[in-house]
py3Dmol code that shows the C-alpha trace and the ligand (Angstrom):
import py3Dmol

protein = """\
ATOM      1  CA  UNK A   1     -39.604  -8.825  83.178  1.00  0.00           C
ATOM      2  CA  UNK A   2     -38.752  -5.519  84.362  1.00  0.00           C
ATOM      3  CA  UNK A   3     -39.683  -2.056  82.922  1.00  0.00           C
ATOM      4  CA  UNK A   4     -37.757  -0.046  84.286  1.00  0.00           C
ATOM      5  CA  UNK A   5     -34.261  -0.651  82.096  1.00  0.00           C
ATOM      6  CA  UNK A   6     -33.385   2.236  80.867  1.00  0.00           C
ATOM      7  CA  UNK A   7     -33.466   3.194  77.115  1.00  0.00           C
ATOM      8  CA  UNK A   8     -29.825   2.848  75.349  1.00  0.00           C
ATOM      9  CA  UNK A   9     -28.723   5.804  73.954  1.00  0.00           C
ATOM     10  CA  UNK A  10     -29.248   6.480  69.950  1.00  0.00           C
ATOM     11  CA  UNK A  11     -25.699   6.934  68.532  1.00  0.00           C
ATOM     12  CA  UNK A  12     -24.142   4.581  71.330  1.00  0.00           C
ATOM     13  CA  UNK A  13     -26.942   1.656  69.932  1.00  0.00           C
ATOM     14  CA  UNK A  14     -25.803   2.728  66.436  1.00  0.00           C
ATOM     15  CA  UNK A  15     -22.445   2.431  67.006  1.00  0.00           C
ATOM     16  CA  UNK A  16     -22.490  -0.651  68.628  1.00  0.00           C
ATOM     17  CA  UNK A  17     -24.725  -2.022  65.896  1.00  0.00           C
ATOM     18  CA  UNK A  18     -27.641  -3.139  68.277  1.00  0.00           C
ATOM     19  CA  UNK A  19     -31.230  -3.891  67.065  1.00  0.00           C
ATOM     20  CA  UNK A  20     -32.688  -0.429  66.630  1.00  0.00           C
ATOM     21  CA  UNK A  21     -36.304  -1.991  68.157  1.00  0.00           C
ATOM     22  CA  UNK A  22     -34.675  -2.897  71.567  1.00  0.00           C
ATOM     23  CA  UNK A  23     -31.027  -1.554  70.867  1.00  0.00           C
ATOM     24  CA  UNK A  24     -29.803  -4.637  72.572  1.00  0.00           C
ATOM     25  CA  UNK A  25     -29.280  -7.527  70.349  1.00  0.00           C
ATOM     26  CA  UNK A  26     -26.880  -7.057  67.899  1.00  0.00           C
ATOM     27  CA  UNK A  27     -27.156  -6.863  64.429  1.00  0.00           C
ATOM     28  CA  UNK A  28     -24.237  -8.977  63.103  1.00  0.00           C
ATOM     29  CA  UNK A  29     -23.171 -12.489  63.938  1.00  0.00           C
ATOM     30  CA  UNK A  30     -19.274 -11.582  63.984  1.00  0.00           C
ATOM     31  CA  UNK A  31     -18.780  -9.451  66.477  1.00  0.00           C
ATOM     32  CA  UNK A  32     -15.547  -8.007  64.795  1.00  0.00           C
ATOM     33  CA  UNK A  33     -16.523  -6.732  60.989  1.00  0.00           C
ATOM     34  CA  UNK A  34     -12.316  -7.107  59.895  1.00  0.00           C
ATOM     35  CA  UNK A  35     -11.909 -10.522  61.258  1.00  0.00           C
ATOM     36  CA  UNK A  36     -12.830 -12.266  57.834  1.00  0.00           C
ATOM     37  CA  UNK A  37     -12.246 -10.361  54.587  1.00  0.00           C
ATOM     38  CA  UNK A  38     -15.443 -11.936  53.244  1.00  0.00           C
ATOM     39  CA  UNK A  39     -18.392 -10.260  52.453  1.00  0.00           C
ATOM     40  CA  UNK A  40     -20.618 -13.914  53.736  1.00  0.00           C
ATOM     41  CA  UNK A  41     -18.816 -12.966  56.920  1.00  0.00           C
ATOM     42  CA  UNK A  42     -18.984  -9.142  56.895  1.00  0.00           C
ATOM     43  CA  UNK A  43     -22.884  -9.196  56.187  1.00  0.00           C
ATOM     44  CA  UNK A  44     -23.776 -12.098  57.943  1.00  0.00           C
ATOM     45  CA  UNK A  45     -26.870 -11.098  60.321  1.00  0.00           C
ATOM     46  CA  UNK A  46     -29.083 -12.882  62.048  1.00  0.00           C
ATOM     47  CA  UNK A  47     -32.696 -13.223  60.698  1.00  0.00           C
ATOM     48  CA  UNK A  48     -34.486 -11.710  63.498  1.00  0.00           C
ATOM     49  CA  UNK A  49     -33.127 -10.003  66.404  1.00  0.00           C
ATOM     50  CA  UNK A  50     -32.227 -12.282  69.273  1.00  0.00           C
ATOM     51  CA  UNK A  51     -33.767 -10.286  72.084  1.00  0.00           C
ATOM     52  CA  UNK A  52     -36.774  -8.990  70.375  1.00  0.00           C
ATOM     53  CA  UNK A  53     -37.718 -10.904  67.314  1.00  0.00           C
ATOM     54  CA  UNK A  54     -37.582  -8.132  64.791  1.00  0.00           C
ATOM     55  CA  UNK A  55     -36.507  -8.911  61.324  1.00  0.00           C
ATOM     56  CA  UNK A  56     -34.096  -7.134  60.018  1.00  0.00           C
ATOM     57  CA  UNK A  57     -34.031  -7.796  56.062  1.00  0.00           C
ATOM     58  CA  UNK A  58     -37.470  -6.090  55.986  1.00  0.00           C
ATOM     59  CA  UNK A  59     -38.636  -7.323  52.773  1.00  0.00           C
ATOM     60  CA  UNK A  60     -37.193  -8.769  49.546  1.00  0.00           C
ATOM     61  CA  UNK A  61     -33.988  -5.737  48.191  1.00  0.00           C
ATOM     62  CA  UNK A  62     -34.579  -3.794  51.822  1.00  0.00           C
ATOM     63  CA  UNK A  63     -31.087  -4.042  51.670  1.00  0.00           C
ATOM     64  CA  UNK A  64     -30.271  -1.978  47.984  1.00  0.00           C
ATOM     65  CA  UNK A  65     -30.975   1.401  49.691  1.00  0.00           C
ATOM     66  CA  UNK A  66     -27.617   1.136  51.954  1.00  0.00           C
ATOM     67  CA  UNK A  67     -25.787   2.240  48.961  1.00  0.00           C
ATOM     68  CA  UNK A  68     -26.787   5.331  49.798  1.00  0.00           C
ATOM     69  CA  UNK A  69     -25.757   5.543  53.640  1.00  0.00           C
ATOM     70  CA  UNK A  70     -22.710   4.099  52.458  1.00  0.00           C
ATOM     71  CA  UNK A  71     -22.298   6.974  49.689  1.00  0.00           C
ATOM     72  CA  UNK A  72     -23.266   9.804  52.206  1.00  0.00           C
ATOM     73  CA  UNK A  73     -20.471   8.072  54.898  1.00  0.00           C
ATOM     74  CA  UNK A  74     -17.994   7.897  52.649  1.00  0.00           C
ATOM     75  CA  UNK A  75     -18.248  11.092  52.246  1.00  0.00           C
ATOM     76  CA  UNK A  76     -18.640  12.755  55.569  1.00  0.00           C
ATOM     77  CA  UNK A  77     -15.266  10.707  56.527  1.00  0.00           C
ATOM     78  CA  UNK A  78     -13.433  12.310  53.608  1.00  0.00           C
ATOM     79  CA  UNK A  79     -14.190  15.874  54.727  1.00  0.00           C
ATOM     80  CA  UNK A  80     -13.593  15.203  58.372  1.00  0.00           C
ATOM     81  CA  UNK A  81      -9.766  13.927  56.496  1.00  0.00           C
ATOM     82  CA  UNK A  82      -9.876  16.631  54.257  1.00  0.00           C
ATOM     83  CA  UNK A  83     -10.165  19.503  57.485  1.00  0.00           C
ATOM     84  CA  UNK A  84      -7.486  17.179  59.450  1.00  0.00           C
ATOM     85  CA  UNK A  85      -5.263  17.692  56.739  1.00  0.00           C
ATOM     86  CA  UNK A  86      -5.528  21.136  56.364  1.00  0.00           C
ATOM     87  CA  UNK A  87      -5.161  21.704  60.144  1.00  0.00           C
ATOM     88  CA  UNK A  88      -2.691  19.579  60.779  1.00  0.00           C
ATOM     89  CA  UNK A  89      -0.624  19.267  57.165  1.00  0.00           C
ATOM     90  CA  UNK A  90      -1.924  22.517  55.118  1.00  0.00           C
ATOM     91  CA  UNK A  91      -3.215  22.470  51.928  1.00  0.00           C
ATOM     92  CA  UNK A  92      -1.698  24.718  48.819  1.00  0.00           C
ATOM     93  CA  UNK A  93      -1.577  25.126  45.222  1.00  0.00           C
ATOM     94  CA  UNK A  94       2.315  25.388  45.048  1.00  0.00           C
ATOM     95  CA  UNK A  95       2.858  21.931  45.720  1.00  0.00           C
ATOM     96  CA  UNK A  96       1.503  18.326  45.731  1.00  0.00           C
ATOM     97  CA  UNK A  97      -0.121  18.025  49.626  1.00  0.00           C
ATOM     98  CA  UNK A  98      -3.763  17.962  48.408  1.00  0.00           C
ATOM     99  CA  UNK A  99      -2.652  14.430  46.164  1.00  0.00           C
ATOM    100  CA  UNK A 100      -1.199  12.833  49.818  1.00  0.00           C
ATOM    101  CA  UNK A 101      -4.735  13.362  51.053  1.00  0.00           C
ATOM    102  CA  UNK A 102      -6.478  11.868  48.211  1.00  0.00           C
ATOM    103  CA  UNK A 103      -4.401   8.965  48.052  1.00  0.00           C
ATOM    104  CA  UNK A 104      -4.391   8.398  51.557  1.00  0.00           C
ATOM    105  CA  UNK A 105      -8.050   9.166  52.131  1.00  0.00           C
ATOM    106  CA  UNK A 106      -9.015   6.449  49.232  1.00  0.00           C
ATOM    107  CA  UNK A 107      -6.719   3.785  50.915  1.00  0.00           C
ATOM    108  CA  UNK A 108      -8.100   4.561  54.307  1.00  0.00           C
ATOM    109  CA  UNK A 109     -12.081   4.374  53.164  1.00  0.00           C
ATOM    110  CA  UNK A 110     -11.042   1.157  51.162  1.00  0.00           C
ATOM    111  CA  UNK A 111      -9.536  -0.184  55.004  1.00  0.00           C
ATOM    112  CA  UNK A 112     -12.673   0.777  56.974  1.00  0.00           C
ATOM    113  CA  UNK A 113     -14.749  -0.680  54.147  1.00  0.00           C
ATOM    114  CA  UNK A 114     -16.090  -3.421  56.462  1.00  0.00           C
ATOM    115  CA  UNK A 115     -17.068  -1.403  59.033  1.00  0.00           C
ATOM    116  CA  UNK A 116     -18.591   0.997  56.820  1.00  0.00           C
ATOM    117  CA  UNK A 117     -20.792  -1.592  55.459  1.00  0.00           C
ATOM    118  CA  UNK A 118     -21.951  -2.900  58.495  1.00  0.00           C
ATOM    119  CA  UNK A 119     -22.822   0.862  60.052  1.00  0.00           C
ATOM    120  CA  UNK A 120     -24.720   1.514  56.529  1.00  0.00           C
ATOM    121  CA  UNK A 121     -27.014  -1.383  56.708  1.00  0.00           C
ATOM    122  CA  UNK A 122     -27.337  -0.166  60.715  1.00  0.00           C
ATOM    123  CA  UNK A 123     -28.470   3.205  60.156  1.00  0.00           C
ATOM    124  CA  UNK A 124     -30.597   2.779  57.363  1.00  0.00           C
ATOM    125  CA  UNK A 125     -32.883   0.141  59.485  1.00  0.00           C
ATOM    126  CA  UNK A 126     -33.253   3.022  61.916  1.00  0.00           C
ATOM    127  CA  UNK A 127     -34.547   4.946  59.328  1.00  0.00           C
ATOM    128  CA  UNK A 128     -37.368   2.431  59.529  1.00  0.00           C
ATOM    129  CA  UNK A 129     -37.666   0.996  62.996  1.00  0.00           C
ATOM    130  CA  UNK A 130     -38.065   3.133  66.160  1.00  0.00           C
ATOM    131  CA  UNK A 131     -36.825   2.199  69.548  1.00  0.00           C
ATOM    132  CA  UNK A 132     -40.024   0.482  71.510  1.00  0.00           C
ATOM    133  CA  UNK A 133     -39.709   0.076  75.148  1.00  0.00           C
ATOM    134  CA  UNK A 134     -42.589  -2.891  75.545  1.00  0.00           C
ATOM    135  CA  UNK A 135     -40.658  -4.587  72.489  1.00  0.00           C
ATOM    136  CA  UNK A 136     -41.201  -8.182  75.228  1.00  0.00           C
ATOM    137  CA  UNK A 137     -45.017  -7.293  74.400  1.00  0.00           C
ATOM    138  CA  UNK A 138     -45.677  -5.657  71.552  1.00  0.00           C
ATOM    139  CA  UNK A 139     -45.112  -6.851  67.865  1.00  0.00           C
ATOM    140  CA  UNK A 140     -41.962  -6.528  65.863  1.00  0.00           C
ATOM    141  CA  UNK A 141     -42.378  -3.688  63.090  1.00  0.00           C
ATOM    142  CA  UNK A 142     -42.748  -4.605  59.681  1.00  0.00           C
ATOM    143  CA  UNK A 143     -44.207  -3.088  56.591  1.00  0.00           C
ATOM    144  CA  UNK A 144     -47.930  -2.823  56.084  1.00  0.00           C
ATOM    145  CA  UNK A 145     -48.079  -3.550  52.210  1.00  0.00           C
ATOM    146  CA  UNK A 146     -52.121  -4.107  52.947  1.00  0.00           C
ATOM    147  CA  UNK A 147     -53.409  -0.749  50.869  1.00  0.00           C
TER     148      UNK A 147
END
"""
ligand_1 = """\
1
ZN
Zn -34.207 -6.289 69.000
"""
view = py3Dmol.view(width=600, height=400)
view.addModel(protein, "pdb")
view.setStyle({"model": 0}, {"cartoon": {"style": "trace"}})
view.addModel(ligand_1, "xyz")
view.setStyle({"model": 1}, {"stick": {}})
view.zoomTo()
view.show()
């Protein structure tokens, strides 16, 4: 047991869909989220993280608040689209561009889907666990429902 690892980066544990207690094990069986169009295989997690022990499904419905994440995603990727397509295409009133986008934008969220799924759940347990560097000692978090 060494201490001295150093900490993963934040975005680069995100992305990679690591455990956001260690930010080593990962979060999803499949490694690849597009291998298996099936949500048992797109969602499919682990219960607790293999290096660390946290749980991940924090308590019964943790799970109905990604809708959210997923909502706020879905969004930020359709402006970044929207300001690619007006650099690189242009965007006017005189003719149909701004329909291209729209179309194209909806087929391209509905491709990434998977992915988008996974990185929801992801971020939102961040919201909730913080990176501990004794996570071999100390106690996986959970909620204190004790009032
Ligand atoms: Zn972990």
């Amino acid at each position: 047991m060494d201490n001295k690892r150093p900490k993963p980066n934040y975005f680069w544990s995100i992305l990679t869909m690591r455990c956001p207690r260690c930010r080593r094990g990962p979060m999803f069986k499949g490694a690849n989220p597009f291998k298996k169009i099936k949500l048992s295989y797109i969602l499919d997690m682990p219960e607790t993280c293999p290096e660390c022990g946290q749980r991940y499904d924090l308590e019964h419905g943790f799970w109905y608040g990604t809708g959210y994440v997923s909502y706020a995603l879905a969004v930020a990727v359709s402006v970044a689209t929207f300001l690619a397509w007006m650099v690189l295409i242009g965007v006017s009133t005189e003719d149909n561009r701004i329909f291209y986008w729209l179309g194209l934008n909806g087929v391209l969220l509905l491709l990434i889907q998977p992915w988008l799924m996974r990185l929801s759940r992801v971020i939102y347990l961040y919201f909730f666990v913080s990176y501990d560097e004794n996570y071999k000692q100390s106690k996986p978090f959970e909620f204190d429902h004790k009032l």
